[in-house]
C-alpha positions in Angstrom: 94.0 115.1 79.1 94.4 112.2 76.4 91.9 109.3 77.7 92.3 105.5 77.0 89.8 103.1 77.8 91.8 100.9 80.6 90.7 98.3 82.8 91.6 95.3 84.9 90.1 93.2 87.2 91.7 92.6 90.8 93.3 89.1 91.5 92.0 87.5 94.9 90.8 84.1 96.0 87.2 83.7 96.1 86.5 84.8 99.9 83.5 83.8 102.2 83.1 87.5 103.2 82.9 90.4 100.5 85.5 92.4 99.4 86.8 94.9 101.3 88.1 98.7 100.3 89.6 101.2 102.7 89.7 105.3 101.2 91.2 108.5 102.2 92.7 111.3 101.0 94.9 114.0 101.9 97.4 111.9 103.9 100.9 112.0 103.6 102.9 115.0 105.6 106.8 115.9 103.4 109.6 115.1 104.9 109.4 112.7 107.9 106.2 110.9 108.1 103.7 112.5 110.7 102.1 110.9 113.3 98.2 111.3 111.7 99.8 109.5 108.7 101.0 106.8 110.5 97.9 105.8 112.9 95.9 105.7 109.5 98.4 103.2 107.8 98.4 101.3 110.9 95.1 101.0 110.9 94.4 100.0 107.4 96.7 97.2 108.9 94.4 96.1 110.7 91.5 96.2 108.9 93.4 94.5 106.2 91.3 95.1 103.1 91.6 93.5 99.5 92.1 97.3 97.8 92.7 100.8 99.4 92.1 103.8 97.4 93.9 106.7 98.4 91.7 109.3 97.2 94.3 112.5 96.0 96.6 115.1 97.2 98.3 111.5 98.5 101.6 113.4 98.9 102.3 116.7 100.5 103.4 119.6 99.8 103.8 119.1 95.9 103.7 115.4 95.2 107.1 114.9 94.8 108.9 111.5 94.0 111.6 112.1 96.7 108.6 113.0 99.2 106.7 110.1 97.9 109.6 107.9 98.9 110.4 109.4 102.4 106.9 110.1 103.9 104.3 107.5 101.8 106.3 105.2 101.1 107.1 103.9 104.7 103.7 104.4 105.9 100.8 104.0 103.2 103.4 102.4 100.7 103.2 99.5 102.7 99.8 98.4 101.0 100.9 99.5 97.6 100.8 96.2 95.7 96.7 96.2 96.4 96.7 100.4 96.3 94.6 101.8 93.4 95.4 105.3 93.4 94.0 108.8 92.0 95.9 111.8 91.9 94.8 115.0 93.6 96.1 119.1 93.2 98.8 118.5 95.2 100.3 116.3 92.7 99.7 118.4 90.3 102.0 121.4 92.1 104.7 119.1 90.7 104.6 119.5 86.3 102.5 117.2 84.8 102.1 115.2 88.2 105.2 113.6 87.5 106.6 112.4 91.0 102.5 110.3 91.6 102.9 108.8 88.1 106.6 107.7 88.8 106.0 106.3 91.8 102.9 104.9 91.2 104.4 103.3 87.6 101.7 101.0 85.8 99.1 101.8 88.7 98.8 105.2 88.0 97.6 104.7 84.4 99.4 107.7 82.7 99.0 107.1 79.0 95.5 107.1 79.4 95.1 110.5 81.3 95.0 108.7 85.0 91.6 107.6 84.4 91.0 103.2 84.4 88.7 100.8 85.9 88.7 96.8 87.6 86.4 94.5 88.3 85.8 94.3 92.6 84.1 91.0 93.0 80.5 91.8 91.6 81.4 95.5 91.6 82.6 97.6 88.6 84.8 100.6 89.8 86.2 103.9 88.1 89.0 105.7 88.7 88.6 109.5 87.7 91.4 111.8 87.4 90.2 115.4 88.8 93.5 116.1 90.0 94.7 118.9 86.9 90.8 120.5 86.8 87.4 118.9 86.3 87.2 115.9 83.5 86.8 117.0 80.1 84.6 116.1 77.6 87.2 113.4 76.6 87.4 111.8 80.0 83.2 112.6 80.1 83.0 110.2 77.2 85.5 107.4 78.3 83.2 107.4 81.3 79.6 107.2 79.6 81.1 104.3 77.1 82.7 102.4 80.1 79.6 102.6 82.3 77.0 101.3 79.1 79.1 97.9 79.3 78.6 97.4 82.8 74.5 97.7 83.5 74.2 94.8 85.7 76.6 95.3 88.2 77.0 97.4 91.6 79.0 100.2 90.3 81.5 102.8 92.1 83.9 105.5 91.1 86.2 107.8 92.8 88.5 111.1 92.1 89.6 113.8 94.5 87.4 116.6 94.1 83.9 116.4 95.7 80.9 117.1 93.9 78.9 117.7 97.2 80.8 118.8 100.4 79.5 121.5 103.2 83.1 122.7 104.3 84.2 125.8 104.5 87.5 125.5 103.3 86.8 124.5 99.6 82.6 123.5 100.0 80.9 122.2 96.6 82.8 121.6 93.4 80.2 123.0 90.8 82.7 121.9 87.8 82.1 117.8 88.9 78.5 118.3 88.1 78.7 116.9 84.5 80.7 114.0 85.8 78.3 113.3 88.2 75.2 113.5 85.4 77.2 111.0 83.4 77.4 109.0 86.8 73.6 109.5 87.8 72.6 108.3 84.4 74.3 105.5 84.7 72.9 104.3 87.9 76.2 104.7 89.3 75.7 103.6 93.4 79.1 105.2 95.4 81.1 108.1 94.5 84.0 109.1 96.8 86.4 112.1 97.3 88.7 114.0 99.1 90.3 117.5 99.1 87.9 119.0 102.4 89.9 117.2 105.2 87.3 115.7 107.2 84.8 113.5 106.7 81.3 113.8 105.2 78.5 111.2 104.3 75.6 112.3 101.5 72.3 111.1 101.2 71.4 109.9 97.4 71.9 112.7 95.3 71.1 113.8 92.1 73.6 116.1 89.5 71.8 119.0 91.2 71.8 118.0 95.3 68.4 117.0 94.7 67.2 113.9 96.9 66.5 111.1 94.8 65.6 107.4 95.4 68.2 106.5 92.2 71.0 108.8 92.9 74.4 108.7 93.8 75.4 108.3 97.8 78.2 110.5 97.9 81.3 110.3 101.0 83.8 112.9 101.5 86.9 110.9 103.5 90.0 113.3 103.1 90.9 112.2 106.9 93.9 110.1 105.9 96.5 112.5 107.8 96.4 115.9 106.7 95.3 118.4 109.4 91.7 118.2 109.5 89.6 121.3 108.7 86.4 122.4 110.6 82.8 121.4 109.3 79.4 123.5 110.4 76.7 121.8 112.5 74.5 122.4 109.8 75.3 121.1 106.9 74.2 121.6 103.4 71.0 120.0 101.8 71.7 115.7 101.8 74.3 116.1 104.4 73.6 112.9 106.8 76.7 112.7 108.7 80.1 115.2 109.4 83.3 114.6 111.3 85.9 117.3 111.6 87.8 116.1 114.5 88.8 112.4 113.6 91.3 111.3 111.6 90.9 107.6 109.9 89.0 105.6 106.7 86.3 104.8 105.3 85.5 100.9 105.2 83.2 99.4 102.5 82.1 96.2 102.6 81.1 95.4 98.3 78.3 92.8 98.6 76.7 91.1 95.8 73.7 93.2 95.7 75.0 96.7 98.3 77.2 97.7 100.5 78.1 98.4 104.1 79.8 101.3 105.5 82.1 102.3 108.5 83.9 105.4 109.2 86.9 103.9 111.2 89.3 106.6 113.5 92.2 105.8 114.4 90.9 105.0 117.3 89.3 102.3 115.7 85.9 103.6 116.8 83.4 103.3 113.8 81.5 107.1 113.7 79.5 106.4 111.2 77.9 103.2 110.0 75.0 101.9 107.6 73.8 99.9 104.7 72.2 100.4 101.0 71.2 98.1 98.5 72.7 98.9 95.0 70.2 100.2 92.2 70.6 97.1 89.9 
Protein backbone atom coordinates (compact mmCIF):
# COMPACT_ATOMS: atom_id res chain seq x y z
CA UNK A 1 0.00 0.00 0.00
CA UNK A 2 1.54 3.38 -1.34
CA UNK A 3 0.69 6.12 1.49
CA UNK A 4 0.29 9.89 0.90
CA UNK A 5 0.02 12.21 3.65
CA UNK A 6 -3.77 13.57 3.01
CA UNK A 7 -5.87 15.72 4.97
CA UNK A 8 -8.84 18.06 5.05
CA UNK A 9 -10.74 19.74 7.46
CA UNK A 10 -14.72 19.39 7.45
CA UNK A 11 -16.77 22.44 6.44
CA UNK A 12 -19.73 23.35 9.07
CA UNK A 13 -20.97 26.54 10.67
CA UNK A 14 -19.70 27.13 14.02
CA UNK A 15 -22.57 25.28 16.16
CA UNK A 16 -23.61 25.97 19.84
CA UNK A 17 -23.43 22.12 20.56
CA UNK A 18 -20.25 19.90 19.60
CA UNK A 19 -19.92 18.09 16.70
CA UNK A 20 -21.43 15.11 16.24
CA UNK A 21 -20.27 11.51 14.53
CA UNK A 22 -22.32 8.49 14.08
CA UNK A 23 -20.11 4.84 13.23
CA UNK A 24 -20.85 1.34 12.21
CA UNK A 25 -19.69 -1.15 10.32
CA UNK A 26 -20.81 -4.16 8.62
CA UNK A 27 -24.00 -2.80 7.21
CA UNK A 28 -25.17 -3.11 3.85
CA UNK A 29 -27.01 -6.60 2.84
CA UNK A 30 -26.50 -7.31 -1.69
CA UNK A 31 -29.09 -7.01 -3.64
CA UNK A 32 -32.24 -5.33 -2.11
CA UNK A 33 -31.52 -3.43 0.96
CA UNK A 34 -32.49 -5.40 4.26
CA UNK A 35 -34.47 -4.27 6.74
CA UNK A 36 -31.43 -4.05 9.66
CA UNK A 37 -29.80 -1.73 6.98
CA UNK A 38 -32.57 0.37 6.72
CA UNK A 39 -33.66 1.08 10.56
CA UNK A 40 -29.86 2.09 10.99
CA UNK A 41 -30.00 4.69 8.07
CA UNK A 42 -33.17 5.88 9.43
CA UNK A 43 -31.87 6.38 12.41
CA UNK A 44 -28.73 8.22 11.63
CA UNK A 45 -31.67 10.37 10.21
CA UNK A 46 -32.61 11.26 13.13
CA UNK A 47 -29.79 11.80 14.99
CA UNK A 48 -28.60 13.85 12.22
CA UNK A 49 -24.84 14.15 12.81
CA UNK A 50 -22.16 16.48 11.19
CA UNK A 51 -20.00 13.20 9.88
CA UNK A 52 -20.78 9.34 9.86
CA UNK A 53 -18.07 6.95 9.50
CA UNK A 54 -18.97 3.78 8.23
CA UNK A 55 -16.43 1.72 9.75
CA UNK A 56 -15.68 -1.35 6.72
CA UNK A 57 -17.08 -4.33 5.10
CA UNK A 58 -19.78 -1.30 4.16
CA UNK A 59 -20.98 -3.44 1.31
CA UNK A 60 -21.93 -7.07 1.21
CA UNK A 61 -21.04 -9.82 -0.12
CA UNK A 62 -17.90 -8.49 -2.06
CA UNK A 63 -18.05 -4.72 -2.21
CA UNK A 64 -19.22 -4.37 -5.51
CA UNK A 65 -20.05 -0.98 -7.37
CA UNK A 66 -23.44 -2.44 -8.74
CA UNK A 67 -24.19 -3.65 -4.93
CA UNK A 68 -22.94 -0.33 -3.66
CA UNK A 69 -25.55 1.36 -5.90
CA UNK A 70 -28.61 -1.04 -5.23
CA UNK A 71 -28.33 -1.73 -1.43
CA UNK A 72 -26.08 1.40 0.12
CA UNK A 73 -26.80 3.66 -1.92
CA UNK A 74 -30.60 4.05 -1.10
CA UNK A 75 -30.12 3.58 2.41
CA UNK A 76 -26.69 4.78 4.04
CA UNK A 77 -25.90 6.70 0.66
CA UNK A 78 -28.30 9.12 1.73
CA UNK A 79 -25.64 10.84 4.13
CA UNK A 80 -22.82 10.46 1.74
CA UNK A 81 -21.89 14.06 1.09
CA UNK A 82 -20.84 14.26 5.12
CA UNK A 83 -19.78 10.16 5.00
CA UNK A 84 -16.09 9.58 5.68
CA UNK A 85 -15.54 6.13 4.84
CA UNK A 86 -12.92 3.21 5.50
CA UNK A 87 -12.89 0.11 3.68
CA UNK A 88 -13.14 -3.26 5.21
CA UNK A 89 -12.32 -7.24 3.83
CA UNK A 90 -15.39 -7.36 2.22
CA UNK A 91 -14.30 -4.74 -0.19
CA UNK A 92 -11.45 -6.19 -0.61
CA UNK A 93 -13.19 -9.68 -2.06
CA UNK A 94 -13.62 -7.34 -5.12
CA UNK A 95 -9.59 -6.74 -6.85
CA UNK A 96 -7.97 -4.00 -5.48
CA UNK A 97 -11.26 -2.81 -3.64
CA UNK A 98 -12.35 -1.34 -6.69
CA UNK A 99 -16.30 -1.02 -6.48
CA UNK A 100 -15.58 1.15 -2.44
CA UNK A 101 -13.03 3.42 -4.22
CA UNK A 102 -15.41 4.01 -7.28
CA UNK A 103 -18.22 4.77 -5.50
CA UNK A 104 -16.69 6.51 -2.90
CA UNK A 105 -14.53 8.78 -5.71
CA UNK A 106 -12.42 11.52 -3.90
CA UNK A 107 -13.75 10.35 -0.32
CA UNK A 108 -12.17 7.22 -0.46
CA UNK A 109 -8.63 8.61 -0.85
CA UNK A 110 -7.11 5.90 -3.22
CA UNK A 111 -3.90 7.38 -4.39
CA UNK A 112 -2.81 7.52 -1.04
CA UNK A 113 -3.51 3.88 0.09
CA UNK A 114 -7.14 4.79 1.69
CA UNK A 115 -5.48 6.27 4.57
CA UNK A 116 -6.25 10.52 5.25
CA UNK A 117 -7.24 12.73 8.00
CA UNK A 118 -9.71 16.22 8.85
CA UNK A 119 -9.92 18.44 11.22
CA UNK A 120 -13.54 17.75 13.60
CA UNK A 121 -14.01 21.00 15.41
CA UNK A 122 -11.13 20.75 18.02
CA UNK A 123 -10.62 17.13 17.11
CA UNK A 124 -7.92 15.63 14.75
CA UNK A 125 -9.17 12.31 13.13
CA UNK A 126 -7.45 9.36 11.16
CA UNK A 127 -8.67 7.34 8.77
CA UNK A 128 -6.71 3.86 8.59
CA UNK A 129 -7.08 1.49 5.91
CA UNK A 130 -7.03 -2.21 7.47
CA UNK A 131 -9.22 -3.44 4.91
CA UNK A 132 -6.27 -5.53 2.44
CA UNK A 133 -4.27 -6.75 5.97
CA UNK A 134 -2.79 -4.81 8.95
CA UNK A 135 -0.94 -1.32 8.02
CA UNK A 136 2.50 -1.54 6.98
CA UNK A 137 5.37 0.00 7.95
CA UNK A 138 4.54 2.68 5.24
CA UNK A 139 1.05 3.41 6.46
CA UNK A 140 2.93 3.01 10.34
CA UNK A 141 4.98 6.01 9.39
CA UNK A 142 2.36 8.30 7.66
CA UNK A 143 0.56 7.77 11.00
CA UNK A 144 3.52 8.61 13.50
CA UNK A 145 4.41 11.86 11.22
CA UNK A 146 0.62 12.93 11.07
CA UNK A 147 -0.02 12.43 14.76
CA UNK A 148 3.55 14.65 15.88
CA UNK A 149 1.75 17.72 14.17
CA UNK A 150 -1.26 17.49 16.09
CA UNK A 151 -0.14 17.32 20.00
CA UNK A 152 -2.67 19.70 21.30
CA UNK A 153 -5.64 18.42 20.14
CA UNK A 154 -8.34 15.57 21.07
CA UNK A 155 -7.34 13.02 18.64
CA UNK A 156 -9.35 9.95 17.07
CA UNK A 157 -8.77 7.34 14.36
CA UNK A 158 -10.70 4.56 13.00
CA UNK A 159 -10.21 1.36 10.43
CA UNK A 160 -12.12 -1.93 10.39
CA UNK A 161 -10.26 -4.41 12.21
CA UNK A 162 -10.24 -4.27 16.05
CA UNK A 163 -7.34 -4.35 18.05
CA UNK A 164 -9.24 -5.51 21.18
CA UNK A 165 -12.65 -7.51 20.69
CA UNK A 166 -13.91 -10.60 22.92
CA UNK A 167 -16.09 -12.29 20.16
CA UNK A 168 -15.98 -15.46 19.17
CA UNK A 169 -16.33 -15.09 15.62
CA UNK A 170 -12.99 -13.22 14.82
CA UNK A 171 -11.86 -12.09 18.73
CA UNK A 172 -8.50 -9.92 18.99
CA UNK A 173 -6.59 -8.75 16.00
CA UNK A 174 -2.94 -9.31 17.20
CA UNK A 175 -1.49 -7.72 13.70
CA UNK A 176 -3.18 -4.01 14.87
CA UNK A 177 -0.90 -4.05 17.71
CA UNK A 178 1.81 -1.85 16.17
CA UNK A 179 -0.78 0.52 14.93
CA UNK A 180 -2.13 0.84 18.16
CA UNK A 181 1.69 1.53 19.78
CA UNK A 182 1.98 4.22 17.22
CA UNK A 183 -1.57 5.36 18.44
CA UNK A 184 -0.80 4.96 22.36
CA UNK A 185 2.36 6.93 21.87
CA UNK A 186 0.71 9.50 20.48
CA UNK A 187 -1.83 10.05 23.20
CA UNK A 188 -4.27 9.10 20.65
CA UNK A 189 -7.99 9.29 22.85
CA UNK A 190 -10.75 7.03 20.53
CA UNK A 191 -10.06 4.24 18.32
CA UNK A 192 -13.03 2.53 16.59
CA UNK A 193 -13.72 -0.70 14.50
CA UNK A 194 -15.81 -3.14 13.14
CA UNK A 195 -15.60 -6.58 11.52
CA UNK A 196 -17.23 -8.68 15.11
CA UNK A 197 -20.94 -7.64 14.41
CA UNK A 198 -21.95 -6.47 17.67
CA UNK A 199 -21.04 -4.00 19.82
CA UNK A 200 -18.24 -3.67 22.32
CA UNK A 201 -16.93 -0.74 24.61
CA UNK A 202 -13.04 -0.99 26.09
CA UNK A 203 -11.73 0.52 29.02
CA UNK A 204 -8.24 2.57 28.28
CA UNK A 205 -5.94 0.27 26.87
CA UNK A 206 -2.55 -0.05 26.31
CA UNK A 207 -0.73 -1.81 22.89
CA UNK A 208 -0.83 -4.95 25.12
CA UNK A 209 -4.64 -4.81 26.80
CA UNK A 210 -3.03 -3.51 29.73
CA UNK A 211 -5.17 -0.84 31.79
CA UNK A 212 -3.68 2.35 31.60
CA UNK A 213 -4.77 5.87 32.76
CA UNK A 214 -3.14 7.30 29.16
CA UNK A 215 -4.42 4.66 26.80
CA UNK A 216 -6.59 4.35 24.12
CA UNK A 217 -10.60 3.76 24.87
CA UNK A 218 -11.34 1.41 22.26
CA UNK A 219 -15.40 0.61 20.73
CA UNK A 220 -16.19 -2.17 18.62
CA UNK A 221 -19.65 -0.89 16.62
CA UNK A 222 -20.05 -3.44 13.55
CA UNK A 223 -24.05 -3.23 14.33
CA UNK A 224 -24.84 -1.27 11.31
CA UNK A 225 -27.04 -4.15 9.57
CA UNK A 226 -25.18 -7.24 9.10
CA UNK A 227 -26.55 -10.21 11.19
CA UNK A 228 -25.17 -9.76 14.47
CA UNK A 229 -22.92 -12.43 16.02
CA UNK A 230 -22.99 -13.63 19.73
CA UNK A 231 -20.67 -12.18 22.50
CA UNK A 232 -19.74 -14.19 25.92
CA UNK A 233 -20.92 -12.74 29.38
CA UNK A 234 -17.55 -12.66 30.22
CA UNK A 235 -15.54 -10.75 28.34
CA UNK A 236 -11.96 -10.31 27.91
CA UNK A 237 -9.60 -8.23 30.14
CA UNK A 238 -10.91 -4.05 29.67
CA UNK A 239 -14.15 -5.23 28.39
CA UNK A 240 -16.74 -2.60 30.05
CA UNK A 241 -19.68 -3.06 28.03
CA UNK A 242 -21.14 -5.98 25.18
CA UNK A 243 -24.24 -6.02 23.06
CA UNK A 244 -24.89 -8.88 20.70
CA UNK A 245 -28.54 -8.53 20.24
CA UNK A 246 -29.05 -4.80 19.00
CA UNK A 247 -28.58 -3.47 15.90
CA UNK A 248 -27.71 0.52 15.73
CA UNK A 249 -24.60 3.30 16.16
CA UNK A 250 -22.45 4.68 18.06
CA UNK A 251 -22.96 8.52 18.88
CA UNK A 252 -20.00 10.75 19.91
CA UNK A 253 -20.45 13.88 20.99
CA UNK A 254 -16.46 15.72 20.14
CA UNK A 255 -16.19 18.40 22.93
CA UNK A 256 -13.47 20.78 23.27
CA UNK A 257 -11.63 19.06 25.85
CA UNK A 258 -13.66 14.96 25.70
CA UNK A 259 -16.20 13.31 24.56
CA UNK A 260 -19.64 11.75 25.19
CA UNK A 261 -20.84 8.50 24.15
CA UNK A 262 -24.17 6.67 23.30
CA UNK A 263 -24.79 3.38 21.79
CA UNK A 264 -28.19 4.14 19.99
CA UNK A 265 -30.51 0.84 18.68
CA UNK A 266 -32.67 1.13 16.44
CA UNK A 267 -34.89 1.34 18.78
CA UNK A 268 -33.45 4.53 19.66
CA UNK A 269 -32.74 3.25 23.13
CA UNK A 270 -29.18 4.38 24.28
CA UNK A 271 -27.45 0.81 25.85
CA UNK A 272 -24.55 2.24 26.68
CA UNK A 273 -23.59 5.71 27.66
CA UNK A 274 -20.59 7.75 29.36
CA UNK A 275 -18.10 10.45 29.31
CA UNK A 276 -13.99 10.88 29.30
CA UNK A 277 -11.96 13.78 29.22
CA UNK A 278 -9.23 13.71 26.38
CA UNK A 279 -5.45 13.25 27.46
CA UNK A 280 -4.31 16.71 26.29
Amino acid sequence: MVVVGCALTVPGPALARPPVVVAAGDIACGGDPCKSQRRTARLIGRIDPRVVLPLGDIQYPDGALHDFRSSYAPTWGRFKRRTFPTPGNHEYHTAHAAGYFAYFGARAHRSSGGNYAFELGRWHVLSINSGDGPPNDGTLRWVRRNLARNDDRCELAYWHHPRFSSGSRHGDHHGMRPLWEVLYRAGVDVALAGHEHNYERFGLLGPAGSKKADGIRGFVVGTGGAALYPLPSHGMHGSQRRIDDHHGVLRLDLRRAGYEWRFVSVGRRVLDRGRQRCHT
